[in-house]
N, C-alpha and C positions, 0 to 999 in steps of 0.2 A: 411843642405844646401849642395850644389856641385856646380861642374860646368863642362860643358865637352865644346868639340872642335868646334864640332856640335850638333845639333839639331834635332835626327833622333827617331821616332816613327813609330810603324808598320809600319815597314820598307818603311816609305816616308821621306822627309827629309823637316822639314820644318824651318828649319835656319841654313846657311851656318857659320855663327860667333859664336866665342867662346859666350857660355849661362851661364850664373849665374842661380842657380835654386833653390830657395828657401820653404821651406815648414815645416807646423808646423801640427803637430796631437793632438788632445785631446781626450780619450780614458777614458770610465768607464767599470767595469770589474760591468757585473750582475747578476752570478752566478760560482761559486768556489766549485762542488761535487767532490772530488778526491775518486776513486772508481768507479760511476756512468759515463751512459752513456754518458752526458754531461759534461765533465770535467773542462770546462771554457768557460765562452761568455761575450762579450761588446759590447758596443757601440760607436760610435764613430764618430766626425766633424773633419773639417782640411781645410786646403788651400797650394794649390802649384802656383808656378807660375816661366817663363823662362821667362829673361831678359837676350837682347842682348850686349854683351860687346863690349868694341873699337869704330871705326869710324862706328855711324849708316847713312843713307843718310836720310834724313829729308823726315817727311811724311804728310798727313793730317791730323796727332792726333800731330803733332809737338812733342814737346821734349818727349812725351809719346811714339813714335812710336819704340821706344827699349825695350817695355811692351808689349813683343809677346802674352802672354798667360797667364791668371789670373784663376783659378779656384776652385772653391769650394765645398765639396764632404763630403759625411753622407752614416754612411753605418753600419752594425753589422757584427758578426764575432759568429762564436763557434766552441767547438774544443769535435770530441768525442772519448771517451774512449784513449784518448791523445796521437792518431794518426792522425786522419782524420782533418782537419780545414776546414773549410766553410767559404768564405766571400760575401755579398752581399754589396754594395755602389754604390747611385746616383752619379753623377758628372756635373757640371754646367760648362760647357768654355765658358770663354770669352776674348776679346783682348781689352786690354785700349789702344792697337795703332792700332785700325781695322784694325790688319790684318785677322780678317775672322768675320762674323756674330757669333755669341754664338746659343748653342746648347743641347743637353744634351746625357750623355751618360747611359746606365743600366750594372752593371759589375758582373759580377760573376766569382771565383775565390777558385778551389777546390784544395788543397795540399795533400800530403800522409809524414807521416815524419817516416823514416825508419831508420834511426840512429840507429844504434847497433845490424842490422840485416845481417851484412857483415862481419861477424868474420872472414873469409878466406882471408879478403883484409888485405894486411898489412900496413895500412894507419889508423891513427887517425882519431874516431868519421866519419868515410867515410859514404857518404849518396849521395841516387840518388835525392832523393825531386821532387820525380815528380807533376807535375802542371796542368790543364787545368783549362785556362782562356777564360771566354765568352763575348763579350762587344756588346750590340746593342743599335744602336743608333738610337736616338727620337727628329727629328724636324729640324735635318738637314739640311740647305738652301741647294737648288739648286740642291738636289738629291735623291732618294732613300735613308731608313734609310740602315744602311748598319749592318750585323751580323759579329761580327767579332771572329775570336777563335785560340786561341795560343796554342799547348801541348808545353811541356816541360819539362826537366829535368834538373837538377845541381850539380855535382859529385862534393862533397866538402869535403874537409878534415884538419885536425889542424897540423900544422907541427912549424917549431922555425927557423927563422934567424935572426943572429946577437945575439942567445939569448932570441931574443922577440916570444912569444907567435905569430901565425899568421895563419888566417885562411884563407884557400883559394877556390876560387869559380867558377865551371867553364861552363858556362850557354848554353846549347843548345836548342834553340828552332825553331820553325817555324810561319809565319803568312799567314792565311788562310779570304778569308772573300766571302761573295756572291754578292756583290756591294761595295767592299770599292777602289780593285785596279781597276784604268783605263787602260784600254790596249794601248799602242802607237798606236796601228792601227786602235782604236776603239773598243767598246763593256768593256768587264769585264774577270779579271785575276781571277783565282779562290787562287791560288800560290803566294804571296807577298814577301815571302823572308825566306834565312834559316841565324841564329845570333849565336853569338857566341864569346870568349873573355875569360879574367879572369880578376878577381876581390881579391886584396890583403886587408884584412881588421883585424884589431886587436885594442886594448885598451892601447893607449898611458901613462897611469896612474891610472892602474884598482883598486887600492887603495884609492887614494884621488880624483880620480875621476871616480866610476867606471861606470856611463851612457855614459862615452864619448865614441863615435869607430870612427876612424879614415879611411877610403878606399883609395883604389885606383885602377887603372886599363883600360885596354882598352876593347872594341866591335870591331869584326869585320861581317859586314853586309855583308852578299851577297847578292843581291835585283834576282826578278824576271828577266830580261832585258827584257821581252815584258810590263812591268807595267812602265806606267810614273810616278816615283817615285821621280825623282831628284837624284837619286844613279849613280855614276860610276859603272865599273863591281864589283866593291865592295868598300869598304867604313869602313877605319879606325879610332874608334872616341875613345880619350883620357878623361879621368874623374877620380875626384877626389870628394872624399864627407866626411862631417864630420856631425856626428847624436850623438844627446845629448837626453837620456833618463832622465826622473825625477820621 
C-alpha cells in the first residue's frame, strides 16, 4: 500500500488530491533451474487501485466517485541465466466513480540486473538497472490505441543512517508514446516527459518481520509543455509505501 500527493502517470496527471493506493499480488513460481538458462519464472494475478483522499466533490457514481481507478492484472515473468527478467501482463482499468470508460492495456517489461558489476564505484551493491517498458493499448474509448515505451535507468545503492540499514533509489526515465500525448495546439507529442526523484527504502524489523519494507520519497516530473498533461513546468509529488511480502 502507499499514498502520494498526487496522481501522475506517464506523465499526465490524473488526480490533483492526495491518493491512497492500494494493491495486492499473488505470485506462483514454475520453474527454479539454478545453473540453466532459465533461472526462475511465475506467474502471477493482482489488483491495484487509487483512491482519492480529503474533500472529494460529489459525482455521478456518488460516494464511489473517490474510487478513481480499480484494476486488475495477470501476467508471467522469467528471469535468464539470472541477469535478464522478462515480464509480460494484461491489465484491465476501470473506475467505480466513472471517471473514464475501462479499457485494457498489453505490457511488456525487459530489465538487465547488473549488480556487482561496478567494482570501481565506491558505493554499496551500486547498480544502473536498466529498463525498457512497452505498454499498448487495446480498446481505448475515444481514441487511437496508443504504443507507449519508457527506457530507464535507476542508480541504486545500500548505505546506513541513523544506523539503519537503507537503500536508496534514484529513477531516471523518459515517456515516449505515438498517440498517447496530445498536443495544446493539436495533433500528437511524440516526448511526454523526462522523471526523476529518490526513493528511501529499508526493513523496519528484518528479523521478526522480515517481508515488511518500508519507502519513502519524492518524484520530480518535468512534463513535455506543448503536451496537455495537467503538469506545471514541473511537478513535485511526495510518497510513501509500505509492502508486505509472504
Amino acid at each position: 500500500m502507499g499514498a502520494v500527493t498526487e496522481y501522475i502517470s506517464r506523465g499526465v496527471m490524473f488526480a490533483e488530491e492526495v491518493s491512497f493506493q492500494p494493491s495486492a499480488t499473488i505470485s506462483l513460481d514454475v520453474a527454479d533451474d539454478k545453473g540453466g538458462l532459465v533461472t526462475d519464472a511465475s506467474v502471477f494475478v493482482g489488483t491495484w487501485a487509487s483512491v482519492k483522499l480529503g474533500s472529494v466533490p460529489p459525482g455521478p457514481a456518488g460516494r464511489l466517485t473517490r474510487f478513481y481507478e480499480t484494476d486488475l492484472y495477470a501476467g508471467a515473468a522469467i528471469q535468464l541465466v539470472d541477469r535478464w527478467n522478462f515480464s509480460a501482463t494484461y491489465y484491465r482499468y476501470e473506475s467505480l466513480g466513472d471517471s473514464f470508460e475501462g479499457y485494457n492495456d498489453l505490457e511488456f517489461i525487459a530489465t538487465y540486473d547488473d549488480t556487482g558489476e561496478w567494482d570501481g564505484v565506491p558505493l554499496d551493491n551500486f547498480s544502473l538497472s536498466p529498463s525498457l517498458r512497452l505498454v499498448q493499448e487495446a480498446g481505448r474509448p475515444g481514441r487511437k490505441d496508443a504504443l507507449y515505451i519508457q527506457p530507464s535507468v535507476t542508480p541504486s545503492f545500500d548505505t546506513n543512517i541513523a544506523g539503519a540499514p537503507i537503500h536508496v533509489a534514484i529513477p531516471l526515465m523518459i515517456g515516449l508514446s505515438d498517440e498517447y500525448y496530445d498536443g495544446i495546439d493539436g495533433g500528437k507529442e511524440t516526448f511526454g516527459f523526462f522523471r526523476t526523484g529518490i526513493v528511501l527504502s529499508g526493513q523496519p524489523a528484518p528479523e521478526s518481520l522480515p517481508g515488511l519494507t518500508v519507502s519513502g520519497g519524492v518524484d520530480l516530473w518535468v512534463p513535455n509543455n506543448d503536451v496537455a498533461s495537467g503538469l506545471d513546468q514541473y511537478d513535485v509529488v511526495g510518497r510513501i509505501g509500505l509492502t508486505w511480502s509472504l
